[in-house]
GUBAKOL-641621 format. One record per residue (C-alpha): residue number from 1; residue in one letter; x, y, z. Coordinates in pm, 1 decimal, decimal comma. Each point is the difference from the previous one (the first is absolute). Example, Ala and Ser with C-alpha at 12.3 -4.5 7.8 and 13.67 -1.06 7.14 Angstrom:
<pts>
(pt 1 A (1230,0 -450,0 780,0)) (pt 2 S (137,0 344,0 -66,0)) 
</pts>
This chain:
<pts>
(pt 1 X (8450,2 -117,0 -10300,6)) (pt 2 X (130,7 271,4 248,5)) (pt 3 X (48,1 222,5 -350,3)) (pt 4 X (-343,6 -74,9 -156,8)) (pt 5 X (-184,6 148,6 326,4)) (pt 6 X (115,6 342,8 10,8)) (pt 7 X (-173,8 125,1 -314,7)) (pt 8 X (-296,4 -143,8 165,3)) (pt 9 X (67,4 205,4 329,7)) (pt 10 X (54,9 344,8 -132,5)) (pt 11 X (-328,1 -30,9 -257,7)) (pt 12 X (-175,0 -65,5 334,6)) (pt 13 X (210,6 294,1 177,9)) (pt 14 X (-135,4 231,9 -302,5)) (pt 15 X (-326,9 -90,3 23,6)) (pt 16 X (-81,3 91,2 367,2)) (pt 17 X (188,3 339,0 -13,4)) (pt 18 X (-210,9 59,8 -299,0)) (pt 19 X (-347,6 -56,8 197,6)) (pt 20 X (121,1 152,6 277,5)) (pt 21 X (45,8 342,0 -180,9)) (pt 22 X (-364,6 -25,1 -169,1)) (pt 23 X (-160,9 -41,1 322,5)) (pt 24 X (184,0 285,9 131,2)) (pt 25 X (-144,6 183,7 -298,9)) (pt 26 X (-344,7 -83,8 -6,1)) (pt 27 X (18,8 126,3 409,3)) (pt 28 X (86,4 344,5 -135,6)) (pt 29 X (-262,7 -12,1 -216,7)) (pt 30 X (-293,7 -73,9 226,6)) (pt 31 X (154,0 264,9 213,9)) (pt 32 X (-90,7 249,8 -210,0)) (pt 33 X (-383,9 -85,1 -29,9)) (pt 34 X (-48,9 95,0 396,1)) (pt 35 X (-189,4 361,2 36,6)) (pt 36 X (213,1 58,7 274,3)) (pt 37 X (305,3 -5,7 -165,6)) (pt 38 X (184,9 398,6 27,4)) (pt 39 X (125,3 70,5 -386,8)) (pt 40 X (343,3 172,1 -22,9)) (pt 41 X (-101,9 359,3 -89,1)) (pt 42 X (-184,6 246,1 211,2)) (pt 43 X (-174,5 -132,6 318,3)) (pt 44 X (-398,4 0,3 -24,8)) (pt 45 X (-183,9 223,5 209,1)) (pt 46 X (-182,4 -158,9 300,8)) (pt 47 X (-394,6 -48,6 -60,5)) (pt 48 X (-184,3 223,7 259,4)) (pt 49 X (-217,2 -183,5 276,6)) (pt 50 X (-91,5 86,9 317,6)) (pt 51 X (48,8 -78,4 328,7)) (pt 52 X (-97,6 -287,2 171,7)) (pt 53 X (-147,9 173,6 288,3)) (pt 54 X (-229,6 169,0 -214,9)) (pt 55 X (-209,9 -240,9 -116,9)) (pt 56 X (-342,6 -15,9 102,4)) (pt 57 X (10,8 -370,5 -14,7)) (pt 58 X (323,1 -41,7 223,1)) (pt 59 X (-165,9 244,5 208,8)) (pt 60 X (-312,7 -159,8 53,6)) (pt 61 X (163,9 -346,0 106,4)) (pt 62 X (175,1 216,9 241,7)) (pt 63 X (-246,3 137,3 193,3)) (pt 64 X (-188,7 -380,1 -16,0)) (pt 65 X (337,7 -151,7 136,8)) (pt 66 X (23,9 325,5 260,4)) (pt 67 X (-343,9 -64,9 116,4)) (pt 68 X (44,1 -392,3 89,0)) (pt 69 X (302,5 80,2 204,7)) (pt 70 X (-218,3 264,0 166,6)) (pt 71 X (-287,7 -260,7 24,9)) (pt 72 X (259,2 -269,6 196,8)) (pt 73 X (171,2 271,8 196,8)) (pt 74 X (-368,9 73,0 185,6)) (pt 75 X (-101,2 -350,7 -14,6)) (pt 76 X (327,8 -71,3 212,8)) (pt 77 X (-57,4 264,4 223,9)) (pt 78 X (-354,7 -58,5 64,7)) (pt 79 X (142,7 -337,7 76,3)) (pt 80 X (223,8 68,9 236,1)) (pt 81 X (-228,7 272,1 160,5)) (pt 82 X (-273,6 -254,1 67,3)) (pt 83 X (290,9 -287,1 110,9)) (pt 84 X (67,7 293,7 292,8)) (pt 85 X (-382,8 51,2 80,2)) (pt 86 X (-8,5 -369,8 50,3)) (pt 87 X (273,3 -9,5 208,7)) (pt 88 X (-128,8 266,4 195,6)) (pt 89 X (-357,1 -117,2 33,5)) (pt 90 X (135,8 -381,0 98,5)) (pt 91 X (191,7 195,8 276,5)) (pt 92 X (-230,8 144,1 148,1)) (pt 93 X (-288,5 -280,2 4,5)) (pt 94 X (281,4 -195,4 127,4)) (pt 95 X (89,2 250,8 310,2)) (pt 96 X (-440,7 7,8 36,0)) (pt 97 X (-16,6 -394,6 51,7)) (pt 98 X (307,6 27,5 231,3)) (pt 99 X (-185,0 221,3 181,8)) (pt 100 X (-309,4 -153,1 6,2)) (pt 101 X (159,2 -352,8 75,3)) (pt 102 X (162,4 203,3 359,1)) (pt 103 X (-298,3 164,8 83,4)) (pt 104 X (-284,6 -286,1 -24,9)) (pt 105 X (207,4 -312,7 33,0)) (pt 106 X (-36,6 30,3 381,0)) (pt 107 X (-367,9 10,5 -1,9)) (pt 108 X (-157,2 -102,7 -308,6)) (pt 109 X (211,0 -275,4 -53,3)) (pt 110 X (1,8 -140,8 411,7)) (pt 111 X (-416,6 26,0 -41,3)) (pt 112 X (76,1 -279,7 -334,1)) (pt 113 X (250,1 -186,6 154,1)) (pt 114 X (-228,2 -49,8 359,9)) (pt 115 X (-308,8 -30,0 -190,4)) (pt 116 X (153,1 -281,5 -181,2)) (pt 117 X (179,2 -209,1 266,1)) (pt 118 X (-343,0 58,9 200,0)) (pt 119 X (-169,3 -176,9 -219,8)) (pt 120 X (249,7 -238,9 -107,2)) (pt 121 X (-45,5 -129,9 373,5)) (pt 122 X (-366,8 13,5 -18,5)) (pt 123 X (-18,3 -215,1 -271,3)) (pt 124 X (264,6 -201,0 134,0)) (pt 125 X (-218,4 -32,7 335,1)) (pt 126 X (-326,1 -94,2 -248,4)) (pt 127 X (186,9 -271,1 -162,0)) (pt 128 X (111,2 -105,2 316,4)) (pt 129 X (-365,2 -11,8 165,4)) (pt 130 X (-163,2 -129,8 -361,2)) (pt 131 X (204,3 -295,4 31,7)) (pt 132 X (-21,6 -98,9 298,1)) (pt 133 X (-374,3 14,5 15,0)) (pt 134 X (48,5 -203,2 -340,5)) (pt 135 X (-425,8 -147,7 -48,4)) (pt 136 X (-84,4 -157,0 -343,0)) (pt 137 X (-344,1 98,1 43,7)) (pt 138 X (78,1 397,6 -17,3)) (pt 139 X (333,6 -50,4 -152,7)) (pt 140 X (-38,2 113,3 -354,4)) (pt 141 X (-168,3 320,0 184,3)) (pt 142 X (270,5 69,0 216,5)) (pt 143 X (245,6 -67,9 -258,8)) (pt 144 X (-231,9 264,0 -250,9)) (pt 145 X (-0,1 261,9 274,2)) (pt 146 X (341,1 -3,2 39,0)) (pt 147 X (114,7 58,6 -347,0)) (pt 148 X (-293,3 256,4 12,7)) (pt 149 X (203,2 142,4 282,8)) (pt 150 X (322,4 -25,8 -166,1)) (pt 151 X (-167,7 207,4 -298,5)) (pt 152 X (-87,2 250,9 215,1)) (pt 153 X (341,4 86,6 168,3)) (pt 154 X (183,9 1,3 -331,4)) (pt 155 X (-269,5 261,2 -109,9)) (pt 156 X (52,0 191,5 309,9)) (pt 157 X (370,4 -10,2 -78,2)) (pt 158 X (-34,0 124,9 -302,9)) (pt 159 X (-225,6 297,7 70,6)) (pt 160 X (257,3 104,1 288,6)) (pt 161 X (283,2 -21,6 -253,5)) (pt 162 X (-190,6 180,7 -245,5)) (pt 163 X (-137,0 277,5 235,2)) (pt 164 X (331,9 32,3 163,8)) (pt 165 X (188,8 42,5 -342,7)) (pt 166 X (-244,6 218,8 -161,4)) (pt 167 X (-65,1 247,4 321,4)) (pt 168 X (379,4 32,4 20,7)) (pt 169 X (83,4 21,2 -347,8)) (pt 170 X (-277,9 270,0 -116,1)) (pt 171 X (30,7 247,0 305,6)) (pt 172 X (388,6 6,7 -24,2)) (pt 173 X (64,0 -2,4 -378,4)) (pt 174 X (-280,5 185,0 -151,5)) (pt 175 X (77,7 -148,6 -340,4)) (pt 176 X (-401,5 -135,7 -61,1)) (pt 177 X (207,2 -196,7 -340,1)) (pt 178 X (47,5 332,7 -138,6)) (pt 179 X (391,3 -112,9 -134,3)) (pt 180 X (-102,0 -355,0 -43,2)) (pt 181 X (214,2 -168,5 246,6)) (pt 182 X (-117,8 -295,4 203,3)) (pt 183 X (131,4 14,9 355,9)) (pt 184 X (99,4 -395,8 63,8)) (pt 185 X (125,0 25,7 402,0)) (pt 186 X (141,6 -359,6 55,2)) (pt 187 X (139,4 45,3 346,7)) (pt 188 X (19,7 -286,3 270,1)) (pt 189 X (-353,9 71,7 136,3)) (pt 190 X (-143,9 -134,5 -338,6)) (pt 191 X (205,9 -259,2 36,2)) (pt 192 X (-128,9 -99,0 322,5)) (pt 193 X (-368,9 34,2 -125,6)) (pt 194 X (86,3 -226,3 -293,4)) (pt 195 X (153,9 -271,4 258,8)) (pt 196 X (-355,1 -0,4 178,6)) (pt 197 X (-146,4 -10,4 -310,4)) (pt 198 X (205,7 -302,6 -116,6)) (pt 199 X (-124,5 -188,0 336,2)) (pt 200 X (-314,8 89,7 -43,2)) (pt 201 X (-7,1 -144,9 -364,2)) (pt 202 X (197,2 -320,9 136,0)) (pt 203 X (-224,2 -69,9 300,9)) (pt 204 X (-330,3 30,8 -249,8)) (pt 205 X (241,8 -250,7 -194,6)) (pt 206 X (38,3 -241,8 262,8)) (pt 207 X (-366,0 -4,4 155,3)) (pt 208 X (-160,6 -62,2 -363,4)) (pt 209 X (256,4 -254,8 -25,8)) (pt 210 X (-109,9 -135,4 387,3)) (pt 211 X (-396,8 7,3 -147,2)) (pt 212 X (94,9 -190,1 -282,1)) (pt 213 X (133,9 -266,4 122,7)) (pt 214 X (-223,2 -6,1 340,3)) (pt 215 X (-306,3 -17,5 -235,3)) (pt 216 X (183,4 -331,8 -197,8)) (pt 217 X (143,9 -172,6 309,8)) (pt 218 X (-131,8 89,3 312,0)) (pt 219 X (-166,7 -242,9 230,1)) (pt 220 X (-336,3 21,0 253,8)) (pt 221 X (25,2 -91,9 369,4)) (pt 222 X (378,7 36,2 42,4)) (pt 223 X (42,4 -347,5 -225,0)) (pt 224 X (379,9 8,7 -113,5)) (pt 225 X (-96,6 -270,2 -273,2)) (pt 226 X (-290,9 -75,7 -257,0)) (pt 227 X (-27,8 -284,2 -260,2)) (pt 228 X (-50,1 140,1 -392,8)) (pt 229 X (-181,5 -201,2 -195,9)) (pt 230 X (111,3 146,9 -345,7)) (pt 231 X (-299,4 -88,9 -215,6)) (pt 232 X (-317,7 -265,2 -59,8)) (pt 233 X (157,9 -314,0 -100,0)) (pt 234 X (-58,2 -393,4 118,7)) (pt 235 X (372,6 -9,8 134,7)) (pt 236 X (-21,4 262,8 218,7)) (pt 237 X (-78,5 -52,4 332,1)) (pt 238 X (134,6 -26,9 379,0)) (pt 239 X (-40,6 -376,5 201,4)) (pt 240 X (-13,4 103,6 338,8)) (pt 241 X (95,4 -299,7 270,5)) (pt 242 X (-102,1 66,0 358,2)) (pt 243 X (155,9 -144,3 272,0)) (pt 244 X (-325,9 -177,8 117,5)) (pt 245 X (-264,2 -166,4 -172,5)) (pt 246 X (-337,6 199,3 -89,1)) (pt 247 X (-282,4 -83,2 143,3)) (pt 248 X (-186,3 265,1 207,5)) (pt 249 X (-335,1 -4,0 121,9)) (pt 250 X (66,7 388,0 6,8)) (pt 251 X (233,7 211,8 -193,1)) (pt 252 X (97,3 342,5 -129,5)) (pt 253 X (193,7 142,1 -320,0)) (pt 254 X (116,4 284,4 -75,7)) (pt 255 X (255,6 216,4 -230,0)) (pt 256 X (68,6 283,4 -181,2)) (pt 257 X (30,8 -15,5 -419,5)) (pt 258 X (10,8 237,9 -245,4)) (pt 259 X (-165,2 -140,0 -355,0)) (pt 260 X (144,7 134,7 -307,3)) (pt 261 X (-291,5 -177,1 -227,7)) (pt 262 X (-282,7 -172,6 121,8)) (pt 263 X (-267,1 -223,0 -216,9)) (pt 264 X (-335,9 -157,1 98,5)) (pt 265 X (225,3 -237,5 272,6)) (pt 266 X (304,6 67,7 114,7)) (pt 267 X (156,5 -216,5 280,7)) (pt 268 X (214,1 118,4 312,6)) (pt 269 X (-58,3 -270,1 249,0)) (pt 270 X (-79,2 -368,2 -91,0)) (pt 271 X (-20,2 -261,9 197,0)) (pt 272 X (-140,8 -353,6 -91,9)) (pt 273 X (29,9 -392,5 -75,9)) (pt 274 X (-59,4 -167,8 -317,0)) (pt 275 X (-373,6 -141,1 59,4)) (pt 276 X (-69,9 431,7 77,6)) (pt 277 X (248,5 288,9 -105,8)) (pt 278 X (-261,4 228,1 217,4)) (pt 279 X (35,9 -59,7 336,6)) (pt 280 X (151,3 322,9 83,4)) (pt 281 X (58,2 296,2 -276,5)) (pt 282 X (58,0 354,3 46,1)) (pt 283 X (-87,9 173,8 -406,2)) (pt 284 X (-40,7 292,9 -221,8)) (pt 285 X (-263,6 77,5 -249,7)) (pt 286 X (-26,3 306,6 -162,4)) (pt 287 X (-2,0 242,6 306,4)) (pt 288 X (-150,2 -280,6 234,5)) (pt 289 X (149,0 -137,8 273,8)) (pt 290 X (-144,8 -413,1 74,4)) (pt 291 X (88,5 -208,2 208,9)) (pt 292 X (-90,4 -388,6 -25,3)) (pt 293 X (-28,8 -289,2 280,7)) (pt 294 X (-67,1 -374,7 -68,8)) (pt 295 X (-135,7 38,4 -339,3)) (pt 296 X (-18,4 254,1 -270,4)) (pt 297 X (-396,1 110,2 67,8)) (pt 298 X (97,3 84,2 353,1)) (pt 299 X (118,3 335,6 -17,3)) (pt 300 X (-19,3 375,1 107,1)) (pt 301 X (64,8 236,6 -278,0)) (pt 302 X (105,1 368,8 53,8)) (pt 303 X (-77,1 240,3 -273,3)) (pt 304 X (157,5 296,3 -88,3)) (pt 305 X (314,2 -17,1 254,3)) (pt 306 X (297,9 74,1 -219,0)) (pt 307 X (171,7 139,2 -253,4)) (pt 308 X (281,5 -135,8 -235,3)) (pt 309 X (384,1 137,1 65,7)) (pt 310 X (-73,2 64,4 381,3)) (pt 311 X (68,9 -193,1 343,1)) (pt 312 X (-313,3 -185,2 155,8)) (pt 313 X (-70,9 -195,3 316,8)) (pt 314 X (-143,6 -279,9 -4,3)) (pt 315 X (-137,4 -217,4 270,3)) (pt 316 X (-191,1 -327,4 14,2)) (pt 317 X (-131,0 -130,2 319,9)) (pt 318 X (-216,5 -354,8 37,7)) (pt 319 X (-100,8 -181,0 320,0)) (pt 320 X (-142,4 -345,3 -57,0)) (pt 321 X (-200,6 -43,0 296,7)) (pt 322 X (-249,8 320,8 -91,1)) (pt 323 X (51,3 -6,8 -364,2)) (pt 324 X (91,4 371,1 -1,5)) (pt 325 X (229,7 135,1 -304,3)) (pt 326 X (106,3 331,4 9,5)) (pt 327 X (220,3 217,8 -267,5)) (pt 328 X (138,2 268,1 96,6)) (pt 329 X (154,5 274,0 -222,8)) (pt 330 X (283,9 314,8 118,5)) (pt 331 X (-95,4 -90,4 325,7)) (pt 332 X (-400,3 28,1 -1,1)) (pt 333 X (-258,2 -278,3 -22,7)) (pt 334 X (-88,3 7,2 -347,4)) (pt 335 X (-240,1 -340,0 -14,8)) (pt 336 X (-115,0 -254,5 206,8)) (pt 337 X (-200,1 -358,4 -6,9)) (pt 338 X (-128,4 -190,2 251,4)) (pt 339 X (-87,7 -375,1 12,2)) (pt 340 X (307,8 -53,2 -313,7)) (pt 341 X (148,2 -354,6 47,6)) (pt 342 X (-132,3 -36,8 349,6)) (pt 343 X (187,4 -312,8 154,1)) (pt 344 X (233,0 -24,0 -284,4)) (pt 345 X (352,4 -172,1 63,7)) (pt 346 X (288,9 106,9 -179,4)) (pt 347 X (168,1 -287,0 -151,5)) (pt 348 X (412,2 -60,4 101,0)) (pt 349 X (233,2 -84,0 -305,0)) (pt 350 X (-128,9 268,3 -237,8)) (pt 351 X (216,9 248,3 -192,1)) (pt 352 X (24,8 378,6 81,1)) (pt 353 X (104,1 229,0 -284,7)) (pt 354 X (20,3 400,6 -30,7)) (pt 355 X (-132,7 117,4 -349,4)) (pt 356 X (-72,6 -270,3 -140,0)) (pt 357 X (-272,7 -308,5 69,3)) (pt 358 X (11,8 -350,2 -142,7)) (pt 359 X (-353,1 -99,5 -149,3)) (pt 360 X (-95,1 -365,6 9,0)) (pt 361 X (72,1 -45,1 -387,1)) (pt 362 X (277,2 -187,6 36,7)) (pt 363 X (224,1 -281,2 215,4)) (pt 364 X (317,8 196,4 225,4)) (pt 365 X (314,9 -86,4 -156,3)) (pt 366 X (378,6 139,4 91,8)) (pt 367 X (58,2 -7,9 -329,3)) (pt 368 X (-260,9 181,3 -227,8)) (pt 369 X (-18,8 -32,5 -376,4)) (pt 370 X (211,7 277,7 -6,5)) (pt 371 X (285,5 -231,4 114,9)) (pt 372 X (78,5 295,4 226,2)) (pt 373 X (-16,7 -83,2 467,3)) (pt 374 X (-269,0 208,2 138,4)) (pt 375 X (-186,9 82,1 -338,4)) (pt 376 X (-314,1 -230,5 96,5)) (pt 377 X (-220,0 -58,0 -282,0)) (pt 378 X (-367,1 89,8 125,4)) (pt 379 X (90,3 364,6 18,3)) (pt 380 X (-254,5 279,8 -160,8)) (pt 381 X (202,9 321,5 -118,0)) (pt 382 X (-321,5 200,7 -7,4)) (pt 383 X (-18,4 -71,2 388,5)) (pt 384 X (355,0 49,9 84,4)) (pt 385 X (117,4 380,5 216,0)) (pt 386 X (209,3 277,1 -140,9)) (pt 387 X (156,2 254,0 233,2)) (pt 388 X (95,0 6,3 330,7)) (pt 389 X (-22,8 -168,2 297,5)) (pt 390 X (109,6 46,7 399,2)) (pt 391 X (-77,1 -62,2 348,0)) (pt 392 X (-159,3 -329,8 -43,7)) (pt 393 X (-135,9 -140,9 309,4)) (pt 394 X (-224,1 -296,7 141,7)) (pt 395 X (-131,7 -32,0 315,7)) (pt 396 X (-231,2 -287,0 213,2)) (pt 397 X (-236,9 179,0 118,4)) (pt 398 X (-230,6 311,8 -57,4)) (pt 399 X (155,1 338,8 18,4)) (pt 400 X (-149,2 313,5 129,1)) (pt 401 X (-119,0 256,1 -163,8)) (pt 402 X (250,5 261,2 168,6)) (pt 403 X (298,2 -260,7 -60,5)) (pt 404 X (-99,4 -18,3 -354,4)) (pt 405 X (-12,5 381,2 -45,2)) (pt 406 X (348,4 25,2 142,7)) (pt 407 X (105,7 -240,8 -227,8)) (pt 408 X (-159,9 177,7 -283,4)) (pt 409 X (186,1 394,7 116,7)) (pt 410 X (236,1 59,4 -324,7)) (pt 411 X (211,8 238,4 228,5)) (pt 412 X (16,5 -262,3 289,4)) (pt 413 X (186,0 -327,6 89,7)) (pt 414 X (-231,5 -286,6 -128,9)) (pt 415 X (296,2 -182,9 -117,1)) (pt 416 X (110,3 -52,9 336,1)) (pt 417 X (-284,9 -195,2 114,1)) (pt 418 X (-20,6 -315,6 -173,2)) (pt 419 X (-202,6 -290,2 -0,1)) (pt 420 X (33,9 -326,1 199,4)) (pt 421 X (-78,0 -267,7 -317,8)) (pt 422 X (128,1 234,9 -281,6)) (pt 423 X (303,6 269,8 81,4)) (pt 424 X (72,8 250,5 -259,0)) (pt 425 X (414,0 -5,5 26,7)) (pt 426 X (1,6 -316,6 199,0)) (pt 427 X (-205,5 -264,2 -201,7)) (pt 428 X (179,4 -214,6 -273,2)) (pt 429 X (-179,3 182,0 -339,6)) (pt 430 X (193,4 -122,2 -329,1)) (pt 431 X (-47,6 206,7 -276,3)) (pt 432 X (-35,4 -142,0 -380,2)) (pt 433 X (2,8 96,5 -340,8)) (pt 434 X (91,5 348,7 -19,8)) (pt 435 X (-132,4 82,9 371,3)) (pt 436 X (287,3 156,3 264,4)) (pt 437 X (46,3 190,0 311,3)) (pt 438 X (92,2 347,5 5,1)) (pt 439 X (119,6 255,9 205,2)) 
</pts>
């Protein structure tokens, strides 16, 4: 086998050598076909051309190329010229407010500083006074001319700062905006203006704050409490249980309330038996004030005597023996009648309820059909009091008219003096439904 191979090896031997040397040829060949190729004989004379240099083209791109780099070399300069002016201009307004800040900080800036803890105290002092001469007649007024006040000061402040700034800045630069700068001087004076500034801003805060909530919860007559009577509803109403049983030949009522809606009857005072729900009421109606005794024909009406949203004073005073009835409204005898359930006797065992009255509809019951304690059926929703009540009070006899215009003083102490059969703070009054104290 080893002898049979070797003609087979050289044929292949032969064969490569032999396409080796063709390709070798055939390079020669394509040699020759280049037009750069340099022939054997004589060398061939160089083809005239000119310079580069003096083209007109090349030239022209030249100059184009020789005038950009011209172009950025000035741009660069004028850049770093005006990056010097800059410099130098910044100096110099800077050395200007240097020497403005030394030469007016002593006066200028003292005046703003005194000005402003001057009147810092004086509105200090004016807070101080406005509150303790705290009236709810005048107090929205008070309250009105104050932030009025307030107004006026931070004007005043402003003006000074402005006039101070501007005299000082205009006679000592001279500069009118002519290089458009805007001279910004935040020193510690400004500071101090915007401090009083910021109190100013967070007493107006605070004494809107004090109005609003004066005007939703404050109370007539120095009373610390009032009952709220949320809305008009059957359920609703106060029981109030005296220590003694009522029956006066002579009596007087009175309280303050403050009706947020108010129909063609609206009870505050009710006091009655089954047989007669109107032996004694104290109502509403419309803008009347009435006030019943015995039965519901016997009564004096006051037109015209309030408004919705506001306190009132009312008073109701009855003496048996002369028949006289007499309402009395903010302190002032608004109607009288004389001859009204002469000789009448109050019955004892009735049932005396604020904002609410039970008509004679129906039997008394603990237990209502509502299957709720205290919800009595027999009560009228379109009778029944919504808004606020305080300084209830009941008394055996006949007040005067200068004790009942004490009482009726929103500024004063009515709440002190109480009654002697009824006393607001000191009487047993159970509230139901959705009624409640509050404070």
């Amino acid at each position: 086998m080893f002898w049979w191979g070797i003609p087979e090896a050289a044929f292949l031997l032969c064969l490569c050598a032999s396409v080796t040397f063709a390709y070798e040829d055939d390079i020669q060949i394509n040699y020759a076909d280049y037009y750069n190729e340099i022939p054997d004989g004589e060398p061939a004379a160089p083809t005239p051309s000119s310079p580069p240099c003096n083209s007109p083209d090349l030239t022209k791109w030249d100059k184009i190329f020789s005038m950009l780099e011209n172009s950025q070399m000035r741009e660069n300069m004028l850049l770093q010229h005006a990056d010097e002016i800059i410099k130098v201009e910044l100096g110099l307004l800077r050395d200007e407010l240097h020497r403005f800040i030394a030469e007016y900080r002593g006066s200028c800036g003292a005046a703003v500083e005194t000005a402003g803890r001057r009147i810092v105290l004086q509105m200090e002092d004016r807070v101080q006074e406005t509150l303790e001469r705290f009236k709810l007649s005048d107090l929205e007024a008070q309250i009105q001319q104050l932030l009025s006040a307030a107004h006026k000061q931070t004007s005043r402040l402003t003006k000074l700062e402005s006039s101070c700034l501007s005299s000082g800045v205009g006679a000592g630069f001279g500069l009118n905006g002519k290089n458009g700068f805007q001279l910004q001087d935040v020193t510690s004076r400004e500071a101090a203006l915007d401090g009083v500034l910021a109190t100013l801003q967070a007493m107006k805060a605070e004494l809107d704050e004090d109005l609003k909530v004066s005007r939703q919860r404050h109370l007539p007559a120095g009373c610390e409490m009032a009952l709220l009577f949320p809305m008009r509803s059957r359920r609703i109403y106060t029981a109030v249980i005296p220590d003694v049983p009522l029956s006066p030949s002579a009596f007087t009522i009175c309280m303050w309330v403050k009706p947020t809606s108010v129909f063609n009857k609206t009870v505050l005072f009710s006091y009655g038996r089954h047989r007669n729900p109107f032996e004694i009421q104290l109502l509403l109606a419309q803008t009347s004030a009435l006030f019943i005794i015995g039965e519901e024909a016997d009564q004096v009406e006051a037109r015209n005597v309030f408004s919705q949203g506001q306190w009132i004073h009312l008073c109701g005073a009855w003496s048996s023996a002369e028949g006289l009835a007499t309402l009395w409204v903010d302190g002032k005898k608004a109607a009288s009648s004389l001859g009204m359930s002469k000789g009448h006797i109050l019955p004892e065992g009735g049932s005396l309820r604020l904002g609410q009255e039970r008509n004679g509809c129906c039997p008394q019951s603990p237990i209502g059909r509502s299957g709720v304690v205290g919800f009595e059926d027999g009560f009228d929703p379109k009778l029944a009091f919504a808004g606020k009540m305080t300084g209830v009070n009941m008394w055996d006899k006949v007040l005067s008219e200068e004790e009942i215009s004490q009482l009726a003083v929103q500024r004063g102490q009515g709440c002190q003096h109480t009654g002697n059969t009824v006393a607001w703070g000191v009487t047993e009054m159970v509230p139901h439904g959705g009624a409640k104290f509050i404070y």
